[in-house]
C-alpha angles and dihedrals in degrees: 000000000000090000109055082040086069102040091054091051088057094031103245104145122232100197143013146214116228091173128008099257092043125075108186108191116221117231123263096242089061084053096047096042094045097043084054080053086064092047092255117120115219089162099131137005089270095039082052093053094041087060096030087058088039097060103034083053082055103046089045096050103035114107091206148004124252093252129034125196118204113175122213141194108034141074116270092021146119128306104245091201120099091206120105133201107269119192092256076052098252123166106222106201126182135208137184112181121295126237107248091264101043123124142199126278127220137206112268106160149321109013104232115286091238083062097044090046087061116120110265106265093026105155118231117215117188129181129194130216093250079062092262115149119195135172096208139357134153101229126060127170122231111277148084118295152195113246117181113189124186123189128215095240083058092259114133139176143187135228150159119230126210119217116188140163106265095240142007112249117249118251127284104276100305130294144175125234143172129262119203150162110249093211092042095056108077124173138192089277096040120122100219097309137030120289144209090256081052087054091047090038084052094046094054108050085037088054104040102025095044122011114249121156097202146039113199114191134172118267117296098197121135117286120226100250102241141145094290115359132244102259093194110107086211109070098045132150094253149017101185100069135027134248126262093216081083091059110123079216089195086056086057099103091221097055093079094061096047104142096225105066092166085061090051091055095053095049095049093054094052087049088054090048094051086044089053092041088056098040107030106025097040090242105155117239115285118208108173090060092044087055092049088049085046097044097049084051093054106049082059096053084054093065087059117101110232116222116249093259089051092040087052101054090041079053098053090037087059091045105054090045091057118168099358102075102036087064096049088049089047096058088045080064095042093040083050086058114027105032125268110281104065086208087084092046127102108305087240096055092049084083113063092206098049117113082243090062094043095038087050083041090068103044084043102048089113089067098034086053093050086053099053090051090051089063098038089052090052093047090049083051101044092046084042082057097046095049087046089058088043088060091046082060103243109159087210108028113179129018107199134192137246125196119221089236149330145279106269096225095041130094103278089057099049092043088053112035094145094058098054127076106245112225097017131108132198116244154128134274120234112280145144095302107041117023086186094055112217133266106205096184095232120133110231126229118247116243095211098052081043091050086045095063103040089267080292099169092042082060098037086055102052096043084060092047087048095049084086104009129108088184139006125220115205112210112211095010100185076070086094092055101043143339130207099232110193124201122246121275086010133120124255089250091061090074148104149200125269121203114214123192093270079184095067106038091058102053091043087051085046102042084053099034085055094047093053087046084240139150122228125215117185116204096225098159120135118031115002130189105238118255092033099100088043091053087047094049089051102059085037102260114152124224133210120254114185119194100246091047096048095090134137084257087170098040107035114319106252128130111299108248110241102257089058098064125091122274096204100063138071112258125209143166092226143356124218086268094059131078117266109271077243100058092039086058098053097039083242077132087067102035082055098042074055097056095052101046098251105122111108088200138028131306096238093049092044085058094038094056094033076051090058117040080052089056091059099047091053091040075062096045100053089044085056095053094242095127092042112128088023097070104294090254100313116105092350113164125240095251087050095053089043081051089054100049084058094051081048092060091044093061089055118088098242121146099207116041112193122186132200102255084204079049088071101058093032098250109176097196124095122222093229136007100204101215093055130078113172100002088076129042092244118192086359118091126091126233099272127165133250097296089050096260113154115246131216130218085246096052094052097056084057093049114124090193084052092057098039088058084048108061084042080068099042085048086250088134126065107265091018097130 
């Protein structure tokens, strides 16, 4: 069929595969719609046989593809040489610039097959990024590169070629480590949420105190400005820079020095009543009024002179971040004027290249330059945490979080309009789990404009995340393979996969994270295309494992024994989208899903069925001698339970082990129920204990159910691992 002939040429997917014995075909209007997102008319039969003749001419005639992958560093591999054979037998290598600690690569097996296809006596031009240009060499560092080919019959092509280390190393012996929330996580010096000096503060007495060798916390990217604002961490503005709500404003050098001190004091004793209100009135966290608070802070600290050292590094930092973050500092002064979705805005400022955005840039540059402050002053504040977590002498430091995609009116989108497909939102197809499928309203980006730089905003984005990360979590890692685009205005269920070069985004994800010296975890729970955690596990990505999903889903179902779960993935009993192991224990999960509509069956079947796969695990538990000394699973408290699933985790051979920092105190309430919006305080609700009292960082510290779990965890317990 000439259309699906054509889909699949450009990989758009005609059908799925919601289970492994059903096949379920996407309409033809999904095809067709998606297929015009990606500029290729399949409006009509004839439309369908004019682009269909087009692409199949460019594919047979290209030399080359717009991206090339070569591996490097393990047997079987790879070759990580960009030279290719050439009939007088030449090597042709590339090189782009290597990262200060890049290294060479070195030959370690068949050169790619787009090298190899090439026309006998094709020359090979490559240009590094110093303006070198070689024809062979045996050597080449770690990079993208600029590869020139030129056939004997005049064709040429250009392409950039991607040379990575073929996998990631593995982490350092294995360790355990917290996951928690930022905003979730006040102390005594908060102002309404948790901070960047909380996280600090975090880092070092888990480091030091008890030995963890991570932090994982939820994305920290920049939020769209709204009223009120999205509290999800996952559909943000964008991903690229962080967000100054997180600012520990008395940490900032020049406030210290603000004129108005009258005005300081003021400010500082309405941050302790929204942190009382908060901790000590119940009230949820309010972020909209923590940013105000901040904001008003941090317009005094701008008037502020900085000192020539201080105005130096603000300078270089400016600098090294070029264009990008003018422009996202451009659309923060635009978004102040002219509302928050840039879609709405003058039809000339809705292109950040036009004569009307550079002309508002200028009479704007007091607030661009604000702006840009704002994000210098975060990124001072994250690596200072990060550092902080290094001296503590964590081997891993900080996890941090990237979101599948973006907000479609905030700056990323704006920025990069030529990488996103108009008209197109990131979702999920109909499954077990979801009949309806999801609609996440996030623009994808488009593989071939991706493929066309060089995938030059994916790498942009993760050298910025690796500037203060000792590890990066993906979510939705299948993300890299294949996303469900769904047409405007249409439901979940009118969409249809997208195939992305996984190749390439790999390589692109291992050349940064070894550059950075990080570690990668993908979050790959939930339906997975065969062969992706394979392909993960290969270039030495790790992957999340969680205790109730962790069963024996091809023999009978039952949970899955520790030493036959994975060792490269992080284990854990629950995510921020799970219920609490407490509330899991006790069946609250159910009485809540209850609360809020969301049961598909009846009360009384949902507790039946959550009663009984308890009852397995603990069934499991108890064989495996965990609850031995607290009752042997009779009469066992909550804590100790929550105390045997970690010693659970600790029998698997997992190399990472992350813990619920809310699990230590006993916290029930989830920090988020996907499926509700308003019905459920999502991404607002503080760590609080298992009445439901809100609890400082302070008082954690103090906890003496935190450091009994906790000792379970170092083996300082009989039975602890």
């Amino acid at each position: 069929m000439p259309l699906s002939r054509l889909a699949a040429l450009h990989g758009v997917a005609t059908s799925y595969s919601p289970s492994p014995d059903r096949t379920v075909a996407a309409s033809d209007a999904a095809v067709i719609a998606v297929l015009a997102a990606l500029g290729v008319d399949a409006q009509t039969p004839d439309a369908v046989q004019r682009s269909l003749a087009a692409r199949e001419t460019e594919l047979r005639e290209r030399l080359l593809p717009p991206t090339v992958v070569c591996w490097s560093g393990a047997a079987g591999s790879t070759a990580a040489t960009a030279a290719a054979t050439t009939a007088s037998g030449g090597r042709a290598p590339a090189a782009d610039g290597p990262a200060p600690t890049a290294r060479a690569g070195r030959p370690s097996g068949p050169l790619p097959a787009a090298l190899t296809a090439l026309p006998a006596g094709t020359r090979l031009r490559i240009r590094t990024e110093q303006g070198e240009t070689r024809a062979s060499a045996e050597q080449l560092p770690y990079g993208v590169h600029e590869l020139e080919a030129t056939a004997p019959d005049g064709r040429t092509a250009r392409a950039h070629l991607v040379v990575a280390p073929a996998r990631l190393p593995a982490p350092p012996g294995r360790t355990y480590g917290l996951l928690v929330q930022l905003y979730s996580l006040l102390s005594r010096r908060s102002w309404g949420m948790g901070d960047l000096g909380d996280l600090a503060e975090l880092t070092a007495w888990a480091g030091r105190a008890l030995g963890a060798g991570f932090v994982q916390v939820n994305p920290l990217h920049v939020a769209v400005p709204g009223e009120p604002t999205d509290p999800s961490p996952y559909r943000p503005s964008s991903r690229r820079f962080p967000d100054p709500v997180h600012l520990r404003v008395e940490d900032i050098p020049e406030f210290a020095y603000v004129d108005d001190r009258d005005r300081v004091r003021t400010l500082l004793e309405r941050a302790d009543r929204l942190r009382e209100s908060v901790l000590r009135k119940g009230a949820l966290i309010d972020r909209d009024a923590v940013w105000e608070l901040k904001r008003e802070a941090l317009e005094l600290v701008r008037d502020v002179p900085l000192g020539p050292g201080r105005r130096a590094a603000y300078c270089d930092f400016l600098a090294e971040q070029g264009e990008a973050l003018e422009d996202h500092a451009t659309w923060c002064a635009l978004a102040e004027r002219y509302g928050s979705d840039w879609h709405s805005w003058p039809t000339g400022l809705r292109d950040p290249r036009s004569p009307e955005t550079a002309r508002a840039r200028g009479e704007l540059m007091d607030r661009v330059d604000f702006h840009s402050r704002l994000v210098w002053l975060t990124d001072s504040q994250l690596t200072a945490a990060q550092r902080s977590a290094r001296e503590a002498g964590m081997p891993v430091g900080l996890v941090h979080d990237l979101a599948v995609g973006v907000h479609p009116g905030g700056a990323d989108a704006w920025a990069q309009q030529e990488y996103f497909a108009a008209g197109m939102s990131v979702g999920a197809p109909p499954d077990a789990f979801n009949a309806r499928g999801q609609d996440w309203g996030l623009p994808p980006w488009r593989p071939d404009r991706l493929a066309d730089s060089g995938y030059a905003p994916y790498r942009r984005l993760l050298r910025a995340l690796f500037r203060y990360a000792g590890a990066l979590r993906i979510d939705h890692v299948m993300g890299l393979f294949r996303l469900w685009w769904i047409p405007q205005g249409q439901a979940p269920t009118e969409g249809t996969y997208i195939h992305y070069d996984a190749e390439a985004m790999l390589a692109i994800l291992v050349l940064e994270a070894s550059r950075a010296g990080a570690l990668v975890i993908g979050e790959d729970l939930g339906t997975v295309e065969p062969g992706v955690r394979e392909t993960l596990h290969e270039r030495g990505v790790l992957g999340t494992s969680v205790l109730w999903f962790e069963r024996d889903w091809e023999g009978d179902g039952l949970p899955l024994p520790p030493e036959r779960w994975r060792t490269d993935c992080l284990a854990t009993a629950t995510t921020h989208d799970l219920p609490p192991t407490a509330a899991r224990l006790t069946g609250d999960h159910v009485e809540l899903r209850d609360s809020l509509g969301l049961l598909t069956r009846s009360l009384d079947e949902e507790r039946d069925e959550a009663s009984a796969e308890m009852g397995e695990w603990l069934a499991l538990l108890a064989r495996l001698g965990l609850l031995d000394g607290v009752g042997g699973g009779t009469g066992v408290s909550e804590e100790a339970e929550i105390q045997a699933v970690h010693r659970f985790l600790l029998r698997t051979p997992a190399r990472m082990i992350g813990i619920w920092l809310p699990d230590t105190v006993g916290d029930r309430r989830p920090q988020n129920v996907p499926g509700t919006w308003d019905q459920y305080p999502n991404w607002r609700l503080p760590i609080a204990d298992t009445e439901g009292r809100p609890v400082t960082l302070e008082e954690l510290a103090a906890s003496p159910r935190l450091h009994a779990l906790l000792d379970v965890v170092r083996g300082r317990t009989p039975g602890g691992g």
